[in-house]
NUMARSE-41799 format. One record per residue (C-alpha): x, y, z. Coordinates in steps of 0.02 Angstrom, whole numbers. Layout:
X,Y,Z
X,Y,Z
...
//
This chain:
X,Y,Z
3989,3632,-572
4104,3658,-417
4101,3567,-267
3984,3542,-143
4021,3667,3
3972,3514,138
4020,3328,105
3897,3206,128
3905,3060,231
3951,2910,163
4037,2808,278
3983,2626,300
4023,2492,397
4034,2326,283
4069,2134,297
4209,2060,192
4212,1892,127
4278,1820,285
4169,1866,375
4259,2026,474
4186,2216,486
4313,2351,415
4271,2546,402
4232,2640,233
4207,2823,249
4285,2959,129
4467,3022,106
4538,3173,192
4688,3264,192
4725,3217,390
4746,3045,291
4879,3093,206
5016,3012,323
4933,2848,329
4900,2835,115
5095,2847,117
5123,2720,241
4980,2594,155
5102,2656,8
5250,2593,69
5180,2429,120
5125,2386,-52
5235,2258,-141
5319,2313,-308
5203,2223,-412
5047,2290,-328
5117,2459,-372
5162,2416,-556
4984,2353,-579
4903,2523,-505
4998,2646,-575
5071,2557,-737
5229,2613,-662
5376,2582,-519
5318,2740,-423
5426,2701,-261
5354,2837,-183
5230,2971,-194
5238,3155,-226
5203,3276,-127
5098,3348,-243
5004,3206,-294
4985,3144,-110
4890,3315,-76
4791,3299,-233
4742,3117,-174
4661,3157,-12
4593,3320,-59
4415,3275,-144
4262,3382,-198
4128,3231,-179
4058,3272,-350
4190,3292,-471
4287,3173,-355
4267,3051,-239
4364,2943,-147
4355,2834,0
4472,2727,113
4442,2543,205
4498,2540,372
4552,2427,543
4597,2516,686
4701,2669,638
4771,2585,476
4716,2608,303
4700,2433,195
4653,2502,25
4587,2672,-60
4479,2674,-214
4419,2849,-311
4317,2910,-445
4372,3077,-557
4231,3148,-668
4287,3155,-858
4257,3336,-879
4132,3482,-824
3975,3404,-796
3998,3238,-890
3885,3093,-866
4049,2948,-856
4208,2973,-713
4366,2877,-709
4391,2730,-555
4526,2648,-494
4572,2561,-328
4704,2475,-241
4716,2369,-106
4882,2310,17
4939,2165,-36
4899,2062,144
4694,2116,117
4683,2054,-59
4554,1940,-93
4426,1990,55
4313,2054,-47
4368,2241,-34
4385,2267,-224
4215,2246,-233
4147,2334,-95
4237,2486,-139
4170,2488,-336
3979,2470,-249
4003,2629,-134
4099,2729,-264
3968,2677,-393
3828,2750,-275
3909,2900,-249
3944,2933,-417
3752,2892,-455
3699,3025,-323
3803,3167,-436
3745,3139,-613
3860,3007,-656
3798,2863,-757
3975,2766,-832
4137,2727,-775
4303,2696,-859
4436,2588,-794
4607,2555,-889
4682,2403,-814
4829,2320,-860
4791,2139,-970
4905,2042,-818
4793,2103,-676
4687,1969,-685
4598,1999,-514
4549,2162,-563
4486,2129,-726
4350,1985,-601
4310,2127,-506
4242,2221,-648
4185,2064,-752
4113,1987,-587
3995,2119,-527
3862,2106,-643
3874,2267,-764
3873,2242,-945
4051,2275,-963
4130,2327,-1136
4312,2303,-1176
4454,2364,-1296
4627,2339,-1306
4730,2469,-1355
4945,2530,-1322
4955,2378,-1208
4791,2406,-1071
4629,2354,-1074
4496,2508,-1070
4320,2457,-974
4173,2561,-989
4010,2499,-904
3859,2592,-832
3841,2596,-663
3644,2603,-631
3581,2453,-554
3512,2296,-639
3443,2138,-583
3580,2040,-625
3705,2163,-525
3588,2159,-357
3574,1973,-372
3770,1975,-389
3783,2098,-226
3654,1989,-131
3750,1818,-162
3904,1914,-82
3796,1999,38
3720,1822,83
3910,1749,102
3980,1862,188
3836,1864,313
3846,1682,341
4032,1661,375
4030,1782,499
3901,1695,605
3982,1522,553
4147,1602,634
4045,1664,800
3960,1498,830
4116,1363,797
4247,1465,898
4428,1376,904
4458,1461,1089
4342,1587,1195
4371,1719,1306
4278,1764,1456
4270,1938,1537
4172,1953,1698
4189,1814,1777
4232,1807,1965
4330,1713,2068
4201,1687,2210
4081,1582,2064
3959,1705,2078
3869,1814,1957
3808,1821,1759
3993,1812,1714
4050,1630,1829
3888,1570,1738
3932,1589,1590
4081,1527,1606
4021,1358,1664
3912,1341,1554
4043,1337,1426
4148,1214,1519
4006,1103,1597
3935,1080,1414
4087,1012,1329
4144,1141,1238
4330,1069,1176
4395,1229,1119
4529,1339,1249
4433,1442,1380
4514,1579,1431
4439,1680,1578
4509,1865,1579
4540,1946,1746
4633,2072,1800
4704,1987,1947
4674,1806,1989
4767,1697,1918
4645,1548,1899
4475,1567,1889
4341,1410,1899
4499,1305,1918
4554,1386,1744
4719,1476,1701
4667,1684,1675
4759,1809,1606
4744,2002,1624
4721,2000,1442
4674,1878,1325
4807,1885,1209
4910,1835,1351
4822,1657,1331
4926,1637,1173
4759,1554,1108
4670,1576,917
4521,1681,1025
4378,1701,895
4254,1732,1013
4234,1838,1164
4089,1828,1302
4066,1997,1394
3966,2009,1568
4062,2181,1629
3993,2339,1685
3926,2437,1519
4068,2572,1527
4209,2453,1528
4138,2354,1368
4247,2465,1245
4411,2413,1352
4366,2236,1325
4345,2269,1145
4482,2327,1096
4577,2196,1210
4485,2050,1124
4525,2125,972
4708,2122,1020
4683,1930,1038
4623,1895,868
4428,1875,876
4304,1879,783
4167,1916,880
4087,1975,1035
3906,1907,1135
3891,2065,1248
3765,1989,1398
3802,2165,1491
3649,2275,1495
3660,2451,1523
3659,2505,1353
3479,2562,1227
3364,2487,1347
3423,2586,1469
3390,2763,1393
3478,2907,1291
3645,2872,1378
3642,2690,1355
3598,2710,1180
3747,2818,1148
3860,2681,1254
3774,2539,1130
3830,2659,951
4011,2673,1034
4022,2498,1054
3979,2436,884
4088,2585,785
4228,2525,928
4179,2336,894
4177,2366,709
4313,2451,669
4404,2346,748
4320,2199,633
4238,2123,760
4030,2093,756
3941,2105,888
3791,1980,969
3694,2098,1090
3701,2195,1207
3588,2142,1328
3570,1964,1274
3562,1785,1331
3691,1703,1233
3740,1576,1088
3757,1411,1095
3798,1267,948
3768,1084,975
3862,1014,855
3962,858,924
4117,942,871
4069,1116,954
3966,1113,1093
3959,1285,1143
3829,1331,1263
3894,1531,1303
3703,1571,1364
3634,1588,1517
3538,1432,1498
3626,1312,1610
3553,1149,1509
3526,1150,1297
3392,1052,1205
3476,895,1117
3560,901,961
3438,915,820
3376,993,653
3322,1162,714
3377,1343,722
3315,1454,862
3334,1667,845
3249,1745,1001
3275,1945,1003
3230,1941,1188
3338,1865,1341
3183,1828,1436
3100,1745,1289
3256,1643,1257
3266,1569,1424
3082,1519,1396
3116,1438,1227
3272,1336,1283
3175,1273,1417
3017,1244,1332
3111,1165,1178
3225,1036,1308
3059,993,1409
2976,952,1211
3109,844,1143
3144,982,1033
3318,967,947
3435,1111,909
3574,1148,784
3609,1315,847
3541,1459,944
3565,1641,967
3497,1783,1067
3512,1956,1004
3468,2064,1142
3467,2240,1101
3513,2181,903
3638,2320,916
3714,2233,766
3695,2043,723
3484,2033,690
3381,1898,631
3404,1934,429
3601,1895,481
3542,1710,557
3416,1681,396
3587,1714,291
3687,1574,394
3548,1445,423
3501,1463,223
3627,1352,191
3690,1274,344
3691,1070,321
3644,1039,519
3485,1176,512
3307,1131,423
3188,1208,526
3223,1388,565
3138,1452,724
3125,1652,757
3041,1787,882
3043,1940,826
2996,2088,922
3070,2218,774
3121,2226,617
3264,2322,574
3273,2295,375
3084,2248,346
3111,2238,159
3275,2116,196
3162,2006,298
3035,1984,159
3174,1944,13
3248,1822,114
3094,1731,198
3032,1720,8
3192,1644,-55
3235,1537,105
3059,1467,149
3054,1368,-25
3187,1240,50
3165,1275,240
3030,1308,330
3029,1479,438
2893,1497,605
2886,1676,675
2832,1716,834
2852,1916,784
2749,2052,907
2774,2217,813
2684,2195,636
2519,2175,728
2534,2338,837
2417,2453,750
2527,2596,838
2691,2573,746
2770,2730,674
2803,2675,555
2592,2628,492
2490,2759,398
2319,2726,512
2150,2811,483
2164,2976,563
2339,2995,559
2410,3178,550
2535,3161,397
2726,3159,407
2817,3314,411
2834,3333,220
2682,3277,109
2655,3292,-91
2482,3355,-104
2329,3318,9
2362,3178,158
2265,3031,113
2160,3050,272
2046,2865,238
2207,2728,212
2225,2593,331
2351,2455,329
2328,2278,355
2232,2211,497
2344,2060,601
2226,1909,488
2309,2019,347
2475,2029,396
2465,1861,456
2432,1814,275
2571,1920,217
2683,1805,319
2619,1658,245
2635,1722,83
2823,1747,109
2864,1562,159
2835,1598,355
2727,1514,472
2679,1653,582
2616,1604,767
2543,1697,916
2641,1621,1093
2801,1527,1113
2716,1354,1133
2617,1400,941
2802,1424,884
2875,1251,968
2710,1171,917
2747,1218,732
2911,1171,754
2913,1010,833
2781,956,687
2907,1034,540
3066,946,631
2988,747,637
2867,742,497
2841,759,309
2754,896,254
2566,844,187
2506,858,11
2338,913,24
2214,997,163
2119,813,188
2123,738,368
2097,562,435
2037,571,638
2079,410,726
2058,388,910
1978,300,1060
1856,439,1119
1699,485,1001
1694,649,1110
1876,680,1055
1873,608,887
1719,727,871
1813,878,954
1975,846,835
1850,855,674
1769,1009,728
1928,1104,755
2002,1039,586
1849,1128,503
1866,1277,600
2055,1292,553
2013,1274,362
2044,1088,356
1951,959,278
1896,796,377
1923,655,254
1781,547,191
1751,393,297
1827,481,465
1833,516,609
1857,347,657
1816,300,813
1894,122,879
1808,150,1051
1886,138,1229
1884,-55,1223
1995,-72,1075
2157,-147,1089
2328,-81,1051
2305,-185,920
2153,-134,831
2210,39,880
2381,15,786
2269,-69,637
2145,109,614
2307,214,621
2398,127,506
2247,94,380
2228,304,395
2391,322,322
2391,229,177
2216,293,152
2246,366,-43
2102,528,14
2193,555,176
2349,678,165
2377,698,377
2324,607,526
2249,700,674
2280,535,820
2170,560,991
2210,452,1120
2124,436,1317
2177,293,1435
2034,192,1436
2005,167,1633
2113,226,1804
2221,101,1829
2219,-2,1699
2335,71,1565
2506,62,1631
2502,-117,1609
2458,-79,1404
2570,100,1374
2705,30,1281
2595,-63,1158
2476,85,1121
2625,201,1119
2730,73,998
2580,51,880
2572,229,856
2750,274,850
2769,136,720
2645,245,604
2720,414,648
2884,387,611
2865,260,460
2766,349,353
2759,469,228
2599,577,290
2639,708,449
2548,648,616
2523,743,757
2445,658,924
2337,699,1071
2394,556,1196
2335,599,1356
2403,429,1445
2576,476,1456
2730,538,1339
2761,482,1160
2938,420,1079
3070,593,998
2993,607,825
2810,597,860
2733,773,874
2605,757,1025
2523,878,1110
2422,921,1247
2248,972,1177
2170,925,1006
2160,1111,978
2323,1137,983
2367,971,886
2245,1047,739
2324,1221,765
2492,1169,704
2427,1030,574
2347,1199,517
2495,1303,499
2590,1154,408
2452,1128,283
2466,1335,219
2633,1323,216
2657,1160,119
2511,1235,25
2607,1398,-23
2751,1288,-76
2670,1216,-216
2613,1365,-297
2733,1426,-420
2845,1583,-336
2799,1694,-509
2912,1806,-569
2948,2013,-590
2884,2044,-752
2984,2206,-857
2879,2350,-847
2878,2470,-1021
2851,2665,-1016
2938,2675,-843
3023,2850,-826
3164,2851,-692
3197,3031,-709
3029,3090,-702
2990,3001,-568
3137,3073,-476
3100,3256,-525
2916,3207,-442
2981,3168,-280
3112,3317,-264
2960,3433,-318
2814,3349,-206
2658,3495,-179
2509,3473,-273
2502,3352,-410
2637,3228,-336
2542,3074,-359
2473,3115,-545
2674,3150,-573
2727,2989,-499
2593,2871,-572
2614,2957,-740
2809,2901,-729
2755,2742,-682
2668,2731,-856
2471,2750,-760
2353,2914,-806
2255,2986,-696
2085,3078,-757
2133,3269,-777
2031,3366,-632
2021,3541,-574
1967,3617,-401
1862,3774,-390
1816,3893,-270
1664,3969,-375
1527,3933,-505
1640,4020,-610
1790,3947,-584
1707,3776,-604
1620,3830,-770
1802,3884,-836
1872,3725,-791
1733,3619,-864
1748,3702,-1040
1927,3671,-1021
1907,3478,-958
1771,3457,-1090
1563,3402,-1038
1476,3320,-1007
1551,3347,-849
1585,3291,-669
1560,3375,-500
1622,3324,-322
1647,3399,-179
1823,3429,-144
1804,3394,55
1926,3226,91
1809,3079,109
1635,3143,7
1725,3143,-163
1687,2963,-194
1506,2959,-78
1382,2983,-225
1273,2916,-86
1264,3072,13
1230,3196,-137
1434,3244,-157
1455,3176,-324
1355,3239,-453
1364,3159,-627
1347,3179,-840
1324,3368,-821
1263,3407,-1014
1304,3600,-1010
1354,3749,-918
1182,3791,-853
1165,3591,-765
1362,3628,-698
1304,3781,-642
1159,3721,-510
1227,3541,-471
1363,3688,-387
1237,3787,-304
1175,3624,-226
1332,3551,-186
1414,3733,-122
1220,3745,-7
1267,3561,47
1462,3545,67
1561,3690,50
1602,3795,-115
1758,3697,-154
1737,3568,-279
1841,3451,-401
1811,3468,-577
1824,3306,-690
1782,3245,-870
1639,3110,-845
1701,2929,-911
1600,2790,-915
1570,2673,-787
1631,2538,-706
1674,2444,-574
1744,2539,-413
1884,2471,-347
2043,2563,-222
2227,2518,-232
2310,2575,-118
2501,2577,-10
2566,2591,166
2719,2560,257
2733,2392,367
2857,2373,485
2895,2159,441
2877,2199,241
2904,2376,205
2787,2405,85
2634,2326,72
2515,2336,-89
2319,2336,-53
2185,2315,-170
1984,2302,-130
1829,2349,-211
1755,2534,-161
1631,2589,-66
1582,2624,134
1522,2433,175
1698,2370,98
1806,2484,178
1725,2473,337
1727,2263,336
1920,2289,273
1886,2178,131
2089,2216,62
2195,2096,1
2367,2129,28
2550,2077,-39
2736,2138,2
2804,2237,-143
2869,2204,-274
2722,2115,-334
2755,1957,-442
2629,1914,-594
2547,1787,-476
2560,1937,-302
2463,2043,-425
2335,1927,-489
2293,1862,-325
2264,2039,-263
2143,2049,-397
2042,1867,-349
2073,1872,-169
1933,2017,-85
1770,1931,-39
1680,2039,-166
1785,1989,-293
1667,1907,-409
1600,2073,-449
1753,2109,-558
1727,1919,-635
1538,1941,-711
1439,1918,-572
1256,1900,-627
1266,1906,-803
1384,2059,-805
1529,2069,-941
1676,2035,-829
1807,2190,-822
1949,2184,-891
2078,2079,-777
2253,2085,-871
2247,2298,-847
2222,2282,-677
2354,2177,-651
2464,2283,-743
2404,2442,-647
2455,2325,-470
2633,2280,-555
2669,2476,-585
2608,2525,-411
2703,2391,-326
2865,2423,-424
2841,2596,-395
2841,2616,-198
2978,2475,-213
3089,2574,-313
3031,2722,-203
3030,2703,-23
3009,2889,5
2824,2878,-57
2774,2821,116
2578,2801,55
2496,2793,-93
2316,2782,-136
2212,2781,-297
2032,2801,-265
1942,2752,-357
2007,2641,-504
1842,2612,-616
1847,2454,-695
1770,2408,-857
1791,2254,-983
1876,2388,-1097
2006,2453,-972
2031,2567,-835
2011,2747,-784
2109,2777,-644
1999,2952,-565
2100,3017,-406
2255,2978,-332
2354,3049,-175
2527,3016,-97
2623,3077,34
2807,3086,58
2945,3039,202
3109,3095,111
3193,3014,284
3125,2845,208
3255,2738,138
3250,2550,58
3417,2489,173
3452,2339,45
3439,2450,-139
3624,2532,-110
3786,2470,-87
3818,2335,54
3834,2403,215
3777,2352,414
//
């Protein structure tokens, strides 16, 4: 096969394990000067160990053969910074056609050990996947120790000989769970340090800030120096000399400083000057405050994309544009580079806001609540560093246990939903996030919709996706405590921040006020809480701080109490100052002593740090609420991927590259599911021909989209004996609904039921399964989980509709066979997982019997644009 007559892109921007950006894209000849000068910069040993030889220098023959590539037969790419090329790494197909290619990489000696090795065998391994190649083959000298890890390391079952002095490799190169786990612990590293490198800078630079003191740029920069920040400031200007009483410099590598960091608050069109000069300095990274860029239309958006390909190449991230700022409390930091001019104290919690606006609110609103931070960061225009990059860092960072995010997109849903599932088991994550409840998102198959641009088969006119209770759920369900307003997401976080987390849903109510005591009950049973036996206990407005002190503390060592709801009213005008302190001390001493969360109403003043206290009981119950599903969520086991049999990659593949008619029959069958053989017809004829082919008794519907299931209206007719009862249950249904009909075997009966997929923008995809019929589809009685579905996703899909009991032998019917529907949910979910093309999905309906399941129609539709941004090689 010769070469493909255009190359396709596959140039990436990746992390290393430091924690800086560098440049992969493809080889071309223009590259030829710079492969001999990487060349000449590699030591002698480095060249020994690549080409099993001296080879001073290289040919001009073999230099043109190196950067002249057909991207099928061969492939190579370089890693770059700046103008300069740091290592090249290439595949070479054994021979016409053949499924295993040769690979080999080098990298100069002063970039070894970043991480490049790898990076480069992920990329080249995708590319070589995309043309038919399933193996590599490395030789590799026995004394090149680090690139025998780099092989051994990355997860492939690697075989090995040792023959005329080199050992030969041969591994395939098609994905496995243990190599994705390998590329997401790197992927998770290399994430982390570089946000560990933005927020605990060594020296910062400034750009924008005036000498008069005024503006977005002098605030930042005394922000930084007013909060402590004991690093080297270095304000760049182009003329003064000293700015805010600091030395400047026309350029911060001038300073003479380690710069890792560099705040920007200049015009938009000078950002990619300041760039490259705080590149020039050394940093790391940039917190771009200036707006002007995607917010501000086409132009700004193609200002934003130069920036980050500038920034990045460069190996620089970038926080922004458009943003509010970063800031670190840590004793040994204290970096406040936000526009906030006062942080919250030092505490346990870690604050993401996408939105400037929103993060001035939630600085504010966190230092007026006591709130402590570790660390905060606004994203702004999330032009590059997101929320899924701050989930990597806080994961593991010793000073964060409480993560705090709003979210107003979500640029890697699928991302999100891995790591919220794997993070919330040791931290707790609360999500104020807008966009999965906006019924308008692009990116949501809704009833009605017209479908995408290119669709396999008929558009599955009647799927819906999940309603916000739903996706709320979905949320839970992936470790996250999802809220509605910024004071939800403080209240849920000052709660998680002071106080254990409670080991059942039983609540004791103690408090002065029977009205409020009452009030605090009835909202605990609204919110799905259970009011413990024996409470609410009222101690009446008389009581002392004493006997107060007495029924709080008796509530918490109360063995059928799990969390204490505390009301609290001063019990006349004028006479409670004189008591505060001992009401407030008797509670406190509870609160912060024991081992069961306690959140307070105390309307007679403020409480000590520590004791979560809030202004309504609603809103006390509210966040006990939230707490209680999430602590409940962490006690159920996580449940694992179970290894699905008779799955067909290549059929599957062929399914999607044909789409038309039959697409979802194709797919499901490849995904080890049948669907019932049917036939559509025009004429009695036709429909006669097909039932002698499909076999009687027969089935007939019509064909029209939404009457092939409504047996109600007259559309479906059923155990047609013989030609002659086919032939006038058509006349009647051709009279009634149009001469097109669908043509099935009849099977026997069971329970209806609809499993169906859509996209959602904070999970990707989402797997629903209900009963069928018009009365369930029109309450929405789905229950819904982010694929992949676990054994325990897919059996609580099955238990979890309202209706559900049907399926379980309701009434003294034989319950249906649960284990094969199960199985039917694992396959669909691992399907769109594997597949992210199949935007939807819908089997309609899936009959249900104790014996089985017969799985009767099924429809899909297609985005080929529709890509799974974590399955493939690392990139940002």
């Amino acid at each position: 096969m010769t070469g493909t007559p255009t190359a396709p892109d596959r140039s990436a921007d990746v992390l290393l394990t430091d924690g800086s950006t560098v440049h992969l894209r493809q080889i071309g000849p223009a590259d030829a000067p710079a492969i001999v000068a990487m060349h000449g910069r590699f030591s002698e040993r480095t060249r020994y160990l690549r080409y099993f030889s001296p080879y001073p220098g290289i040919p001009e023959r073999d230099l043109a053969r190196f950067v002249t590539v057909d991207h099928h037969d061969r492939e190579a790419f370089v890693v770059t910074s700046g103008d300069r090329i740091l290592a090249v790494g290439r595949y070479e197909r054994l021979g016409p056609d053949a499924p295993d290619a040769e690979v080999a990489f080098v990298v100069e000696d002063a970039h070894q050990g970043r991480g490049i090795g790898s990076v480069l065998l992920e990329h080249l391994a995708e590319a070589a996947r995309q043309e038919g190649i399933a193996s590599f083959v490395a030789e590799v000298l026995p004394t090149n120790g680090a690139m025998l890890r780099v092989f051994a390391d990355f997860g492939y079952q690697v075989q090995r000989q040792y023959a005329d002095g080199v050992v030969h490799l041969t591994f395939p190169i098609a994905p496995t769970e243990q190599s994705l786990a390998v590329q997401w612990r790197r992927e998770r590293r290399t994430e982390a340090r570089s946000i560990a490198r933005l927020l605990a800078p060594r020296a910062v630079a400034v750009y924008g800030a005036s000498t008069t003191g005024q503006g977005v740029g002098a605030a930042l920069l005394g922000h930084l120096r007013d909060g402590g920040y004991p690093g080297t400031i270095v304000p760049v200007h182009p003329t003064a000399p000293v700015v805010a009483g600091l030395p400047a410099y026309p350029s911060a590598a001038g300073a003479g400083a380690p710069v890792d960091l560099a705040v920007v608050a200049v015009a938009a069109e000078t950002v990619p000057e300041v760039v490259r000069d705080a590149a020039s300095a050394g940093a790391h990274g940039l917190v771009v405050v200036s707006a002007g860029f995607a917010e501000a239309g086409e132009e700004g958006e193609r200002a934003q994309r130069e920036l980050v390909r500038v920034a990045h190449g460069l190996g620089l991230r970038v926080v922004g544009p458009n943003c509010l700022g970063v800031a670190n409390t840590d004793e040994a930091v204290r970096l406040n580079a936000t526009l906030a001019p006062r942080l919250p104290v030092p505490g346990r919690v870690g604050l993401f806001s996408q939105s400037g606006v929103f993060g001035v609110e939630l600085l504010a609103e966190a230092d007026r609540r006591g709130l402590g931070l570790s660390s905060f960061v606004s994203a702004g225009n999330r032009a590059d560093v997101s929320g899924n990059d701050l989930l990597q860092y806080w994961r593991d960072d010793p000073r964060t246990d409480v993560i705090l995010l709003y979210l107003e997109t979500f640029g890697n849903p699928h991302k999100f939903a891995r790591l919220t599932r794997e993070i919330g088991r040791s931290k707790p994550i609360v999500a104020l996030a807008a966009a999965p409840a906006e019924a308008s998102d692009p990116t949501r198959a809704e009833v009605g919709d017209p479908p995408p641009a290119e669709v396999g088969g008929r558009a599955p006119t009647e799927v819906s996706g999940p309603d916000a209770a739903a996706v709320t759920a979905l949320f839970a369900r992936s470790g996250v405590v999802r809220v509605e307003t910024v004071a939800e997401l403080l209240d849920a976080g000052v709660l998680l921040a002071n106080q254990p987390l409670p080991a059942g849903r039983r609540v004791g109510v103690v408090g002065n006020s029977s009205a409020l005591t009452r009030l605090a009950a009835t909202a605990c049973v609204s919110r799905g809480l259970m009011v413990a036996d024996g409470y609410p206990a009222d101690v009446g407005p008389r009581a002392t701080a004493h006997d107060f002190g007495d029924a709080v503390a008796e509530a918490a060592v109360h063995p059928g109490v799990d969390a204490l709801v505390v009301v609290f009213a001063p019990p006349l005008p004028g006479q409670f100052p004189d008591v505060d302190a001992d009401f407030v001390s008797a509670l406190a001493s509870v609160a912060l002593a024991g081992d069961r969360p306690t959140v307070a109403t105390y309307l007679a003043g403020r409480l000590p740090p520590g004791v979560p206290s809030y202004p309504s009981v609603e809103e006390a119950v509210r966040a006990l609420a939230r707490v209680v599903e999430y602590a409940d969520w962490l006690r159920q086991p996580a449940g694992e991927l179970p290894e699905l049999s008779d799955v067909d990659e290549e059929a599957t593949r062929s399914a999607t590259a044909a789409g038309g008619p039959g697409l979802a029959e194709a797919l499901l069958r490849a995904y080890g599911i049948a669907v019932t053989p049917s036939e559509r017809a025009g004429t009695a004829d036709a429909a006669a021909a097909a039932a002698g082919r499909l076999g009687y008794p027969a089935v007939l519907k019509s064909a029209r989209s939404g009457l092939r299931h409504r047996l109600d209206l007259g559309a479906v007719r059923l155990a047609l004996a013989d030609e002659a009862a086919l032939r006038a249950a058509y006349a009647d249904l051709a009279a009634g609904f149009g001469p097109d009909v669908l043509v099935q075997p009849m099977v026997p009966a069971g329970v209806a039921c609809v499993v169906e997929t859509v996209l959602d923008p904070a999970f990707g995809s989402v797997v629903g399964f209900g009963l069928g019929g018009v009365a369930t589809e029109l309450l929405g009685d789905r229950a819904w989980r982010a694929a992949p579905l676990t054994d325990r996703d897919a059996e609580g899909l099955v238990d979890e509709p309202r209706l559900a009991p049907l399926l379980h032998g309701y009434r003294g019917a034989e319950p249906v066979d649960r284990a094969a529907l199960v199985d039917l949910l694992l396959r669909v979910g691992r399907l769109v997982d594997d597949h992210p093309e199949v935007r939807t999905l819908r089997l309609n309906p899936v009959l249900a019997r104790p014996d089985g399941l017969t799985v009767l129609h099924a429809e899909a539709t297609l985005d080929r644009s529709l890509t799974r941004p974590d399955s493939g090689p690392r990139r940002l």
